[in-house]
N, C-alpha and C positions, 0 to 999 in steps of 0.2 A: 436128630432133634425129636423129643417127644413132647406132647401135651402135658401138662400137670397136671394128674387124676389120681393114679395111682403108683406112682414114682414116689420115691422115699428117699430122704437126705440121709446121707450115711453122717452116721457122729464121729465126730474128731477128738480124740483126747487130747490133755491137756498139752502136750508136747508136737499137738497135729501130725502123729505119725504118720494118720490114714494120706497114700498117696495120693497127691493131684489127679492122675490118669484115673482113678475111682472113683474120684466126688463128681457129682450129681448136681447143679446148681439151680434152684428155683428163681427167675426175673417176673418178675408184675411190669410191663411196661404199659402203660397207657391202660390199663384192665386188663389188659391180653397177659394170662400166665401160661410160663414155658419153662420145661426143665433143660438143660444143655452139660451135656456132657465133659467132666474135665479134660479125660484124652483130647478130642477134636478142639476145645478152647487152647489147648499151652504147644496147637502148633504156631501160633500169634501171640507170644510171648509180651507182646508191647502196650497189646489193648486192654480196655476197660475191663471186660468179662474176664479178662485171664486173670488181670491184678486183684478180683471178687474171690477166688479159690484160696488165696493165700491170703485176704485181709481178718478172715474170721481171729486168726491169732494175734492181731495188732489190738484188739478193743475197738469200742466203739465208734472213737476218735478216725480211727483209720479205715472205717466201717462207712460214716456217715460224709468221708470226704470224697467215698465213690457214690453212693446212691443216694435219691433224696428221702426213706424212709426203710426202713428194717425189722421185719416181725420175727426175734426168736423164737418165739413157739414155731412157727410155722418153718423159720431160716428162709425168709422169703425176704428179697432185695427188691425197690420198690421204685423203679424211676417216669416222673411225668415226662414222657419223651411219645413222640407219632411210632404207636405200634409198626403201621405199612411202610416206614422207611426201616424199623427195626429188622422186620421181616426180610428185606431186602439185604441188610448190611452182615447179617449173621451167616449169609448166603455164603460170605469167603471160609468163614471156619469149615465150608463143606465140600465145597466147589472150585473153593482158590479165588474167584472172581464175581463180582459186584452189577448187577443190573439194575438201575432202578424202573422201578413201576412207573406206568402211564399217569399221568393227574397228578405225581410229586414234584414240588417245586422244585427245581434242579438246585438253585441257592441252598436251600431249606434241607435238601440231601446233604449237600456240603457239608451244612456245620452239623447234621447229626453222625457225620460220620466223623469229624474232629470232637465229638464228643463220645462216641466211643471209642476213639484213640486208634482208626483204621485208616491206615494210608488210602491217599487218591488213588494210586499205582494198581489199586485190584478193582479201580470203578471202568467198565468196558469200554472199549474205544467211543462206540456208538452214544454211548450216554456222556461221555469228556465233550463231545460235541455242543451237546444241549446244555451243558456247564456253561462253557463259553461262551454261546450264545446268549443265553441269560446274563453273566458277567458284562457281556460288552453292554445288554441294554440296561443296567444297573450304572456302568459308568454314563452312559450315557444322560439317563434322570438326574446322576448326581451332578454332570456339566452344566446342565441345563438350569440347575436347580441352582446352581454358584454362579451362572450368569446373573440370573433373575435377581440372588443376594446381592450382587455386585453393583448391580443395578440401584437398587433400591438402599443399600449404604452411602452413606458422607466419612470420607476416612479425612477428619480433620488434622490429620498430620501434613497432608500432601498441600504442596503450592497451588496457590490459586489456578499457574495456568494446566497444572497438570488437570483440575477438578474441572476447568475449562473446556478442554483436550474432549474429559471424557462424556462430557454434558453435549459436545457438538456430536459427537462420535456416536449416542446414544441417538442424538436428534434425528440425524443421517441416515443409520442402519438400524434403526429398531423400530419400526412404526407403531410397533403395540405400547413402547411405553407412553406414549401421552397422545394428545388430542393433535398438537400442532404437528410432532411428526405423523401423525397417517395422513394429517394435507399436506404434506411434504412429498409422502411419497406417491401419494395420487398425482400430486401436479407432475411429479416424476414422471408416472403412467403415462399424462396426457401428451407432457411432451414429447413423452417415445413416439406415441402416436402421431402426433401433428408432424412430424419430422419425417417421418413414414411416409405420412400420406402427402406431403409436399415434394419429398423427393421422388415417386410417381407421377406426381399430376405435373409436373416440372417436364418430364420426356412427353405430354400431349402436344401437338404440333399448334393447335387450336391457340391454345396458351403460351405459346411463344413469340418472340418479340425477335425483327430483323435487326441488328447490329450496325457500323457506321461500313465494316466491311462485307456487308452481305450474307451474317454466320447467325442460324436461330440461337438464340440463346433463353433462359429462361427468364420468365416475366419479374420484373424488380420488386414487386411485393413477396412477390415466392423466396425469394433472395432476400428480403426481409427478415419475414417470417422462417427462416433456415438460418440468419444468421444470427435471430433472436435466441434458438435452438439449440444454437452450438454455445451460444452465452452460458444458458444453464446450465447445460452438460459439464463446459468447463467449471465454474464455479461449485457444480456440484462435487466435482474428482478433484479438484484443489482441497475442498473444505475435507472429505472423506481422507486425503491422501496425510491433511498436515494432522485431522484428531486420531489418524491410527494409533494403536499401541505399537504396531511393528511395521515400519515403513517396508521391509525387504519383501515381508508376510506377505504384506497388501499389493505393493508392486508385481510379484510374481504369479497374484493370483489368477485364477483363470478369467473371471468376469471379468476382475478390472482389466485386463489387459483387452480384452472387449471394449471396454467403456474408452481405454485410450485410441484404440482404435477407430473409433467414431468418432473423434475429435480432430484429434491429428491430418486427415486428409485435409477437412479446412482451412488450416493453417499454413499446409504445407501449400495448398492451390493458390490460398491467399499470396505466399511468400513470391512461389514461380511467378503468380499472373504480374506481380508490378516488379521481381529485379531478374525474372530470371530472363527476360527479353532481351537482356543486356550482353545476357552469357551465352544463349543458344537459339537459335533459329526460333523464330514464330511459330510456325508448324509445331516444333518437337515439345515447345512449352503447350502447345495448347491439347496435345498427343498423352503428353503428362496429366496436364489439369486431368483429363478426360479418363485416363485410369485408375487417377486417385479418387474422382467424382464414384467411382463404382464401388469404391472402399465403404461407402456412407451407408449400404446396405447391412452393415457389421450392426449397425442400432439395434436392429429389432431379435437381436439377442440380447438385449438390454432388459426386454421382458421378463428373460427371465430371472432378473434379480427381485421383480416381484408377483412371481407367478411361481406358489406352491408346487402346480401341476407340472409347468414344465422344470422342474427343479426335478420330480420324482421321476421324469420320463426318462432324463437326463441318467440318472442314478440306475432306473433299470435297465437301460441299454448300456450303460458301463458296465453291469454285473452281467451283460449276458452275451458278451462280446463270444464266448463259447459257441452260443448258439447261432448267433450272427456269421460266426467262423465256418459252419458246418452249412448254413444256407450262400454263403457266397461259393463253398467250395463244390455243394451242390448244382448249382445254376452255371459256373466254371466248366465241370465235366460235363454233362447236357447242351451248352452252348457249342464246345467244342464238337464232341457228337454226332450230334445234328444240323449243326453249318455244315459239316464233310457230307453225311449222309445228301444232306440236300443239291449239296453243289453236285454230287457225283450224278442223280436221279436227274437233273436237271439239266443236263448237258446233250441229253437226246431230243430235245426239244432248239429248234432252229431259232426261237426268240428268248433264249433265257433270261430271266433277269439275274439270274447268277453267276456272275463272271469271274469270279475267283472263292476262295475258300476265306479271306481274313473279310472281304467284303458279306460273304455269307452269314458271320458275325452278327454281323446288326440286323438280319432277320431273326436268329437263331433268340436274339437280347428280347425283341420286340413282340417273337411268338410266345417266351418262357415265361413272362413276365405279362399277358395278356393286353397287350398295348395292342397292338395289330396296325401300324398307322396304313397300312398297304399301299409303301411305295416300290417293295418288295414282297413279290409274292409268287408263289410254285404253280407250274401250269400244265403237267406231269398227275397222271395219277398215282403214281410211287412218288411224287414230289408233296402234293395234296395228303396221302397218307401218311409220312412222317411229318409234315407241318400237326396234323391231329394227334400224332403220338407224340411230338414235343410239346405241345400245349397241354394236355393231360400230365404229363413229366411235370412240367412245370409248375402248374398249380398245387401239385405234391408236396413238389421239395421246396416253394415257398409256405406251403401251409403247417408244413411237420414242423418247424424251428417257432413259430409264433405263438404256441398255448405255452412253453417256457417263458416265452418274454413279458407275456400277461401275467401271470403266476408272479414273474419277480415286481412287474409295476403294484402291483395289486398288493403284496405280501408290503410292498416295500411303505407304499402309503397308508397303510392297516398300521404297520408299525410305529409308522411317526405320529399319526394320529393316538396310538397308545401312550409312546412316551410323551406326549404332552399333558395327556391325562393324567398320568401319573406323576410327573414332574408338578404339576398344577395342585393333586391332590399329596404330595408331600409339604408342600410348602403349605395350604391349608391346615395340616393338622398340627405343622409346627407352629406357625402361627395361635392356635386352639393351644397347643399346650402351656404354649408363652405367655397365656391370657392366662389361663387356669392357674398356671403358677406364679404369677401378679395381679393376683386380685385387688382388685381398686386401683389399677395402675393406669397408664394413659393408656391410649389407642393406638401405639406408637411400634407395640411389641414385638414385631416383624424386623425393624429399623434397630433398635434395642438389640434383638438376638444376635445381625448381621453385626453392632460392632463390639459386641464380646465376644466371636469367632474369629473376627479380626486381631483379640488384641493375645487370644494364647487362647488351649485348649479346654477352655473353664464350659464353654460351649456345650460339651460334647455329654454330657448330662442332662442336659435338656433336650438336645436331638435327639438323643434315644428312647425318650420317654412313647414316641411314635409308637407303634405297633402295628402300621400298614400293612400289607400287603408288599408294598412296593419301598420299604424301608429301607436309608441306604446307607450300608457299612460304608463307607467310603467318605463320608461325613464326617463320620466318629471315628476317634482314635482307639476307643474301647472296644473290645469283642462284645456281642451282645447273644444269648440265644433266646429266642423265645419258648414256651412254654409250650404254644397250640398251636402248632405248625401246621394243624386242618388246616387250618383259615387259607392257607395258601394254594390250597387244590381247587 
């Protein structure tokens, strides 16, 4: 590749004898002029710049359906395309293989490379990575952005009680679309809470009530207010269970299998306390009550159906189970270790408190882990020094696994806070374009857009009008490129 300064285009007669491997090609891409060689262009036979060598003898027709301008005098081919992805994509003609630059929108690479007709296959591993990555939060805006439509449309085809269905389903699970669902889901909040805090205060002894056999039980208000508790719960996961779209969906999902859980014990205590008397021993019913009574602790997982925070903590410690992986197997080796170490240092001493190796265990847990409860402890001074060198261990190999795990909490809430921004600010400029292109029209044109996307792809013309940043093919059935693909750096 050379500069265009003093590079000259060889002339082709009429018959274009002069061969491909000698012609010299002039591009203007974005201002940036480059001369490029035919040899290195026609080992890529398929792309844009190769088919530029041989269109000179088609005429102009076949001239101006590769580039968007053409200066004969000069034989200079003239395309408004991002010079610094060009820069990068010409890279295969030389090197076989494709890197993009730092600050290129990885989408934005894509379609400049389907527009100069270069396979994915020579774009580096390293960079297919950040494709993808981008890809998935492009779907994701575009999910986000088709709930919100979905939302916000009335598809008057469907039966009253499907429009029903999804009016209750919306009320339930969305608290941002209206005013009555967020006191919905706050009274939700409160009752996690109240339910919480009853079933603690319910084990104070203070607050207990003697029985006609002698047995505390908790006080009949507490028992009230718990069974007022379990009302809502229920009613709540009835109402959520019958406006699902997908019963199987929902039933298998993780929370709600939560939420049934919180429920189900009361029912089940209710069921035992009046016929299971019938069937089995008094004791063993009240053995039961008392197991399932511990199940009610399952609530305050219920939090997190509306608790952002604990939703992302959730998500980063699923993605980092790796790291999770390498801190238990660390604290594993260490624990083992240094139980042996200890019991053996510890045996020359006539009062050990270490009597065996598997019992050495729960010092080895206690020291690694900075607990120290000291109901075991080393009375040796080779006993004393490796309790000091397993607690130094320790702190180690729980501190090495934990700046991954903040990285991902941190990466992973930066992210959603993105796509909501940008799902937010799609729907914005759709809106803005919908206006602009019904002038004098109602207020409505958000509502309007969602049910001509509904009713076929007449839509897809006005979505593209966009020009975001954050534009999403996935909307559109049309290919679209832009022009100024800066914008995206």
């Amino acid at each position: 590749m050379k500069m265009a300064g003093d590079s000259r285009f060889p002339d082709l007669d009429s018959n274009g004898s002069e061969k491909n491997e000698d012609i010299e090609i002039i591009v203007n891409v974005g201002g940036v002029r480059q001369v490029l060689d035919g040899d290195n262009l026609n080992r890529y036979p398929g792309t844009r710049l190769t088919e530029l060598i041989n269109c000179l003898s088609g005429g102009y027709d076949t001239i101006f359906a590769l580039c968007d301008d053409y200066d004969p005098g000069k034989r200079e081919f003239y395309f408004d395309r991002d010079p610094d992805a060009f820069k990068c994509i010409i890279d295969v003609y030389y090197f076989g293989e494709i890197h993009m630059k730092k600050g290129i929108c990885p989408i934005c690479f894509k379609n400049e490379m389907e527009f100069w007709k270069v396979d994915l296959k020579f774009l580096d591993d390293c960079c297919k990575t950040h494709l993808s990555e981008k890809k998935e939060e492009l779907e994701e805006i575009a999910r986000r952005v088709q709930l919100i439509l979905d939302d916000l449309g009335v598809d008057t085809s469907e039966s009253r009680w499907k429009r029903c269905q999804k009016c209750i389903w919306k009320f339930m699970e969305k608290p941002e679309s209206s005013y009555p669902a967020r006191v919905i889901a706050v009274l939700s909040f409160l009752f996690i809470l109240i339910s919480s805090v009853v079933m603690c205060v319910g084990t104070i002894p203070e607050l207990q009530i003697v029985d006609s056999e002698g047995n505390h039980v908790e006080h009949p208000t507490l028992d009230s207010i718990e069974t007022a508790c379990i009302g809502w719960f229920t009613l709540e996961y009835v109402l959520r269970l019958i406006s699902s779209p997908n019963k199987l969906h929902f039933a298998l999902s993780f929370m709600n299998i939560v939420d049934a859980f919180a429920i189900l014990p009361f029912y089940v205590s209710l069921i035992l306390t009046h016929l299971g008397a019938r069937l089995m021993e008094l004791t063993n019913v009240q053995q039961a009550v008392q197991a399932l009574r511990i199940m009610r602790i399952a609530r305050i997982f219920k939090l997190a159906r509306h608790s952002s925070g604990l939703q992302t903590l959730t998500y980063a410690l699923k993605r980092s189970f790796k790291e999770l992986g390498l801190l238990l197997m660390y604290l594993a080796v260490g624990i083992f270790v240094f139980s042996a170490l200890g019991y053996t240092m510890e045996q020359s001493h006539p009062e050990t408190l270490f009597k065996s190796i598997p019992q050495s265990f729960w010092w080895a847990i206690i020291t690694m882990t900075t607990v120290g409860y000291g109901d075991i402890y080393p009375k040796t001074t080779l006993g004393k020094l490796n309790a000091a060198i397993s607690f130094l261990c320790g702190v180690i190999a729980i501190a090495l696994p934990i700046h991954p795990i903040i990285n991902n909490f941190v990466r992973y809430y930066n992210k959603q806070r993105v796509l909501e921004t940008a799902a937010k600010h799609e729907l914005e400029l759709m809106e803005l374009y919908s206006a602009v292109g019904k002038a004098g029209a109602p207020q409505n044109e958000l509502e309007d857009l969602m049910r001509e996307c509904k009713e076929g792809p007449s839509c897809s013309g006005r979505l593209k009008v966009s020009h975001s940043d954050t534009f999403i093919h996935l909307l559109s059935d049309e290919k679209h490129y832009r022009t100024r693909l800066q914008s995206c750096k």
